[in-house]
N, C-alpha and C positions, 0 to 999 in steps of 0.2 A: 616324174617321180613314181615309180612301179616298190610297192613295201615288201616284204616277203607274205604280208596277211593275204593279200593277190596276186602273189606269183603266175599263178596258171593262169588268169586273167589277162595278167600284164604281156605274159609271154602269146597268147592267144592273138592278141591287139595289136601286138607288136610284130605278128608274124603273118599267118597265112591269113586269118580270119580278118588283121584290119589291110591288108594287100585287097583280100577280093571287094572288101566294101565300098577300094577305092577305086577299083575296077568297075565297080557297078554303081557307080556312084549316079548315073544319068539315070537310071532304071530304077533306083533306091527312091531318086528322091521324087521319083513321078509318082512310084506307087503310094508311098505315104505322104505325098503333098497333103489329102485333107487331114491327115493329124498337125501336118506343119501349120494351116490355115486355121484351126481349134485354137491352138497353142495363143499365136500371133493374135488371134481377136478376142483368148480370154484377157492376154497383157493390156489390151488396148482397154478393154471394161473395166480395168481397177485403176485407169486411168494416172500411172506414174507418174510421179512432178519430173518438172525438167529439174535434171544435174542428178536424179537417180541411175543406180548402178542396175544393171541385168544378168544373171547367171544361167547359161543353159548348161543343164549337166549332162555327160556323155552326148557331148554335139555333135559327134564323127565327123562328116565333110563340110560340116556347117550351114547344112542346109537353114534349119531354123532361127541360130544366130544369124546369119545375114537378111533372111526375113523380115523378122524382128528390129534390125539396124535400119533398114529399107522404109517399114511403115512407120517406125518411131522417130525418127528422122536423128540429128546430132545430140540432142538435148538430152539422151538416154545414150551412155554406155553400155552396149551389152559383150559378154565376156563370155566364150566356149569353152569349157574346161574338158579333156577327153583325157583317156589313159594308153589311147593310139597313139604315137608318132605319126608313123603313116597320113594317118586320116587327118589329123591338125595339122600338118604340113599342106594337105592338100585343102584345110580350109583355111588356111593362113593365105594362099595363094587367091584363092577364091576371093577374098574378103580385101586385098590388093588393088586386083586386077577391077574392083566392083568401088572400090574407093570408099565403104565406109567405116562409120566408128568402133571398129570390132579388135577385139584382141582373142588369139586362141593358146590357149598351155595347154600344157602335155602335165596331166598329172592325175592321179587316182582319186577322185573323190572322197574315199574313206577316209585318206589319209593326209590328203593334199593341205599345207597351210596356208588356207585362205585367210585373209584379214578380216579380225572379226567386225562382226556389226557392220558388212562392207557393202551389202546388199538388199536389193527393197521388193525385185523381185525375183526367182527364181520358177524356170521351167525345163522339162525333158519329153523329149519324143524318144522313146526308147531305151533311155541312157540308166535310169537306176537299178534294176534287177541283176546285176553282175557282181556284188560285194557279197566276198566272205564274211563282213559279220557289219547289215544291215541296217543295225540299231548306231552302231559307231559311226557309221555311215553320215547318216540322217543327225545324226549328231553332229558330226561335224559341218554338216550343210546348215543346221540351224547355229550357230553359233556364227555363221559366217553372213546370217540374215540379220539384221534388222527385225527390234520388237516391233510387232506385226507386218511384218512383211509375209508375204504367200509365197507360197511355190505351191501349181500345178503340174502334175506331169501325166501321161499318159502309158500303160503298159499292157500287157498282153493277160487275157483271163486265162481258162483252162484250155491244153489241147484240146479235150473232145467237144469243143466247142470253134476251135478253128481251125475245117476241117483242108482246107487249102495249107496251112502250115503242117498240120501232123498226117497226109496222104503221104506224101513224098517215103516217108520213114515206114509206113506201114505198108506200101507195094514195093518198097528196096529193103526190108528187112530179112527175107526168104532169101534173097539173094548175095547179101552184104550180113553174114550171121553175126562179125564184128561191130556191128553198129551202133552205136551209144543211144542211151536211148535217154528223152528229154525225160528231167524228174521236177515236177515242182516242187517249191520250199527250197531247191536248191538254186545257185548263182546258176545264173541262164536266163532265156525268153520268159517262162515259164514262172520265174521265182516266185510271183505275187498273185498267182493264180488264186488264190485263199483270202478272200475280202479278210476277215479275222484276221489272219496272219497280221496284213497289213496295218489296219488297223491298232494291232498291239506295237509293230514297231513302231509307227509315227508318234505314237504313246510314250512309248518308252522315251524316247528321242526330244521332246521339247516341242513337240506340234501339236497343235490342240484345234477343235471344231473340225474335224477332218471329216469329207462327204471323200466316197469310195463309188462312183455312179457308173452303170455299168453303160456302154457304147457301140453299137454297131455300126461299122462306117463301110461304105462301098469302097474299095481299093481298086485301080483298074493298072496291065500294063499292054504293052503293044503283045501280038501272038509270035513274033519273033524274038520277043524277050525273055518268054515262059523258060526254054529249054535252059540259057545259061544262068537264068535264076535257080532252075530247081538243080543243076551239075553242078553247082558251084557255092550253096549258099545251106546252111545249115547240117545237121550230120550227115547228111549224105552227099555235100559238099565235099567235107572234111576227109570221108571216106575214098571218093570216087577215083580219086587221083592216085589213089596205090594199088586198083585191082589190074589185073590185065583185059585186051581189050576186048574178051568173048565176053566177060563177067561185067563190063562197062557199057558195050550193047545189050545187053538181058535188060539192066538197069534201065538203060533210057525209055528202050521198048517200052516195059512196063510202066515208065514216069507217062509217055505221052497218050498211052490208053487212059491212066486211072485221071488224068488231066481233063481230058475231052469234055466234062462239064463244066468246067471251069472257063473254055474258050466259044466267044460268041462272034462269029465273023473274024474280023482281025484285032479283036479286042479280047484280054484275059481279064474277068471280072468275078472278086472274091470278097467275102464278108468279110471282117477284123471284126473277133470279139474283144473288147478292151476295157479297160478303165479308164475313167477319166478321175483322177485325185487332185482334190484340190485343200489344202489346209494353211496354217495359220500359223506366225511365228509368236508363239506367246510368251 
């Protein structure tokens, strides 16, 4: 279920941007495995009763919901809600072929009617910064919690702080003058860059005792992986594939210079600056 509130969203997820996440789905989930293993060992510390329900929001390929299904074993339902087709097909398939307790929808979290009171804990690896309007959002996720139930998730702080996400844009920008450029406060990576920000929405929204802690995690991927991450994956993903091919070699050139500190051997390794949010259904 895609609303008109996220249309561009829904059309984004639905189109090139969730095609490449499934394409890169081996790569994806190597590099942020340790947010997945965050995630999966704060569930374990709040200790869910058996026959508790789990919600991971914007799950893409499923990487963390099947985790989570894996170390929690049957006695916990967990449930991946995304706004991909794409990508919940491909964790539906996952989640099959893996044999556990998992179910995946295809549905916008802002607006998605989930059943209320239907859940005790909820988490996201990357999944909430994409809503048009935030506070309804989270709204609707806590109505769909259980009194005091938590949801932690994890998101991205400011570009000038990760400088492995925001190179890419800033040595293909000279070259690519079309290129969008990331804004925080808006729907994207970026959205919650603004501890405050955040903090007022989950406010606004029905969550309470809410800790905003900041997190540096080591990301690593192979040195063969680098190039069709950075061609493929964020605006200059978006971009690459409409220029022609003098204007598409300049780009790379420049991607694999302004990279070279990033690659150690045959290993790419990069800091995430992030958050780690954890709050409360009150």
């Amino acid at each position: 279920m895609v609303t008109a509130a996220n249309a561009a969203q829904g059309k984004a997820w639905n189109g090139d941007s969730g095609r490449t996440w499934v394409t890169l789905q081996r790569l994806l989930d190597r590099t942020y495995k340790p947010f997945e293993n965050l995630l999966v060992d704060w569930v374990v510390s709040v200790s869910p009763e058996p026959g508790s329900r789990l919600l991971d929001v914007g799950c893409g390929t499923g990487a963390t919901t099947l985790a989570l299904a894996q170390r929690l074993g049957p006695d916990i339902r967990c449930t991946g809600l995304d706004i991909s087709a794409p990508m919940i097909d491909m964790a539906t398939t996952r989640g099959h072929s893996q044999r556990l307790p998992t179910d995946f929808v295809v549905g916008d979290a802002q607006t998605y009617p989930l059943p209320a009171a239907s859940f005790e804990v909820l988490v996201s690896r990357f999944g909430v910064m994409f809503f048009d309007d935030p506070v309804a959002a989270f709204t609707n996720l806590r109505r769909a919690t259980r009194k005091g139930g938590r949801l932690a998730f994890v998101c991205w702080r400011h570009l000038d702080e990760n400088p492995f996400m925001g190179t890419a844009e800033r040595v293909a920008a000279p070259i690519l003058p079309d290129l969008p450029q990331r804004l925080s406060g808006q729907p994207g990576p970026n959205a919650f860059a603004d501890p405050h920000r955040l903090h007022s929405i989950l406010d606004a929204s029905g969550w309470a005792q809410s800790t905003v802690a900041p997190i540096d995690v080591i990301c690593t991927m192979a040195d063969t992986d680098l190039m069709p991450y950075l061609t493929q994956m964020g605006p200059v993903g978006r971009v690459l594939p409409g220029v022609g091919a003098p204007i598409r070699a300049r780009v790379i050139t420049a991607l694999r210079e302004a990279y070279e500190e990033f690659v150690d051997g045959g290993e790419v390794r990069y800091t995430a600056a992030c958050w780690l949010v954890n709050t409360l259904a009150s």
